[in-house]
C-alpha positions as a Markdown table, in Angstrom:
| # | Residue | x | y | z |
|---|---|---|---|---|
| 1 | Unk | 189.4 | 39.4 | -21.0 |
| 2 | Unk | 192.2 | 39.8 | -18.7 |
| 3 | Unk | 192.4 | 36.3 | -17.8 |
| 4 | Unk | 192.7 | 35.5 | -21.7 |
| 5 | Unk | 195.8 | 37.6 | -21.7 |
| 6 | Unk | 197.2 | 36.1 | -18.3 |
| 7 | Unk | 196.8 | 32.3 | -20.1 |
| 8 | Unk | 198.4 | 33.9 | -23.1 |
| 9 | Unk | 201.5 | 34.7 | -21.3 |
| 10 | Unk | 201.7 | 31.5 | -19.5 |
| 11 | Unk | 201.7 | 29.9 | -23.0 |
| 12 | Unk | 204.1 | 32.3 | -24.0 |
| 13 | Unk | 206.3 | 31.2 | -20.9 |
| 14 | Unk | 205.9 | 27.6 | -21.5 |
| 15 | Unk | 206.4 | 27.7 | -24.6 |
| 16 | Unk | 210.0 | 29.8 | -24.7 |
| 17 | Unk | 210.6 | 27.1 | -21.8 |
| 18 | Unk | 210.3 | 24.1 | -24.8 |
| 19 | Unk | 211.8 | 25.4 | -27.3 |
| 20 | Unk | 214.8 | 26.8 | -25.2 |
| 21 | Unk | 215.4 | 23.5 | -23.9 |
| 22 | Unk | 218.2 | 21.4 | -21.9 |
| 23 | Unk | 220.0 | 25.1 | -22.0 |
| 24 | Unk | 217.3 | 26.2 | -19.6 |
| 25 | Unk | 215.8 | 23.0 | -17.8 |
| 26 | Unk | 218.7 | 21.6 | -16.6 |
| 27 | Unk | 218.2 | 19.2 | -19.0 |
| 28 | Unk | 215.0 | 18.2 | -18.1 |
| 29 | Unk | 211.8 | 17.9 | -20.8 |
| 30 | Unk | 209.2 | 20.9 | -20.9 |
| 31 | Unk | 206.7 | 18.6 | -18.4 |
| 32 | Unk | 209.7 | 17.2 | -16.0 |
| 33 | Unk | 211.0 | 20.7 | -15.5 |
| 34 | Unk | 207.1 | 22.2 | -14.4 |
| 35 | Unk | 207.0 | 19.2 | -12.3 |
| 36 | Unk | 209.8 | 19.8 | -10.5 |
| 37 | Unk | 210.4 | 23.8 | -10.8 |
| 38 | Unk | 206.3 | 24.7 | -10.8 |
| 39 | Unk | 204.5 | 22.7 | -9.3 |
| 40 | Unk | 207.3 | 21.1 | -6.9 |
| 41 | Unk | 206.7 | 17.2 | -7.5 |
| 42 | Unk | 208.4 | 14.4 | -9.0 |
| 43 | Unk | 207.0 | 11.5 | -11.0 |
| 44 | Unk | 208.1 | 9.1 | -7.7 |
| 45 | Unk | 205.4 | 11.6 | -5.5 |
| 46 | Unk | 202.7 | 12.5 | -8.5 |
| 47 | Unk | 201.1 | 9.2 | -7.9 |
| 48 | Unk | 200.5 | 9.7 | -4.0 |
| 49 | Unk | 198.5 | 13.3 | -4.2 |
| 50 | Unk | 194.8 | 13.3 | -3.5 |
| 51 | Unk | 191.9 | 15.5 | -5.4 |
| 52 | Unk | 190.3 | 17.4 | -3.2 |
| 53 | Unk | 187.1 | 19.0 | -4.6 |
| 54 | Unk | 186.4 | 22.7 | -3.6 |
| 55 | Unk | 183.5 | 23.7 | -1.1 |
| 56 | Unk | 180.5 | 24.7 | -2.8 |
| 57 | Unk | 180.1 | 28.1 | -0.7 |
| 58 | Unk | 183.5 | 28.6 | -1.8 |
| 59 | Unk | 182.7 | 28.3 | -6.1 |
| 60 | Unk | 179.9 | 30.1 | -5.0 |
| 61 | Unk | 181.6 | 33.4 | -4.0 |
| 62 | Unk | 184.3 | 32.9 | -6.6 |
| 63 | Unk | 182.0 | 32.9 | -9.0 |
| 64 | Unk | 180.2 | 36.2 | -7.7 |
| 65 | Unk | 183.5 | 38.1 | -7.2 |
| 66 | Unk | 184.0 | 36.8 | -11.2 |
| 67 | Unk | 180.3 | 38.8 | -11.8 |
| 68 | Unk | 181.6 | 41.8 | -10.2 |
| 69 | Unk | 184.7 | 42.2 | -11.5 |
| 70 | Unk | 183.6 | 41.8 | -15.0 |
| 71 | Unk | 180.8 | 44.1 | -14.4 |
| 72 | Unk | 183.4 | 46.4 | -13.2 |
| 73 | Unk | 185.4 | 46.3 | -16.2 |
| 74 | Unk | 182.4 | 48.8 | -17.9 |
| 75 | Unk | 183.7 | 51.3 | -15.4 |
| 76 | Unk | 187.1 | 51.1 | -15.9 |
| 77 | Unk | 186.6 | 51.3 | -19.7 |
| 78 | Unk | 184.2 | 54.2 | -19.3 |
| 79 | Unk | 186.9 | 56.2 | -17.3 |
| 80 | Unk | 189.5 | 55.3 | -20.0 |
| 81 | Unk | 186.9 | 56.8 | -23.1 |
| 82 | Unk | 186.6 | 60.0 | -20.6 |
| 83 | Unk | 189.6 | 60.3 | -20.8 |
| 84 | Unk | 190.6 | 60.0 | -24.3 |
């Protein structure tokens, strides 16, 4: 739920960044611009990176903090119908 929201303002933000433009980018293109202003690379250095896959023990807890927080969110929401 809240990550749906998060992604929907990243969209939001990407997309005012196309549509505004060389007024915004410097003159660079919507992909040029998160290359260099985002994720810090250029096209000359995008070729050199390496994957590196994450460690299993780490998915692992990630994906039981994910389980807890989302069984959280029942509490939360039952605090905000107390209060209503």
């Amino acid at each position: 739920m809240g990550f749906e929201a998060d992604k929907g303002r990243l969209f939001s933000v990407l997309y005012n960044k196309a549509m505004e433009g060389e007024k915004d980018c410097g003159g660079l293109a919507l992909d040029e611009w998160l290359n260099k202003e985002v994720f810090h690379t250029d096209y000359a250095s995008a070729d050199t990176g390496e994957t590196i896959a994450p460690d299993p023990a780490d998915v692992a807890g990630f994906d039981k903090y994910m389980e807890r927080y989302i069984e959280g969110l029942k509490i939360e929401r039952a605090a905000v119908d107390h209060l209503k």
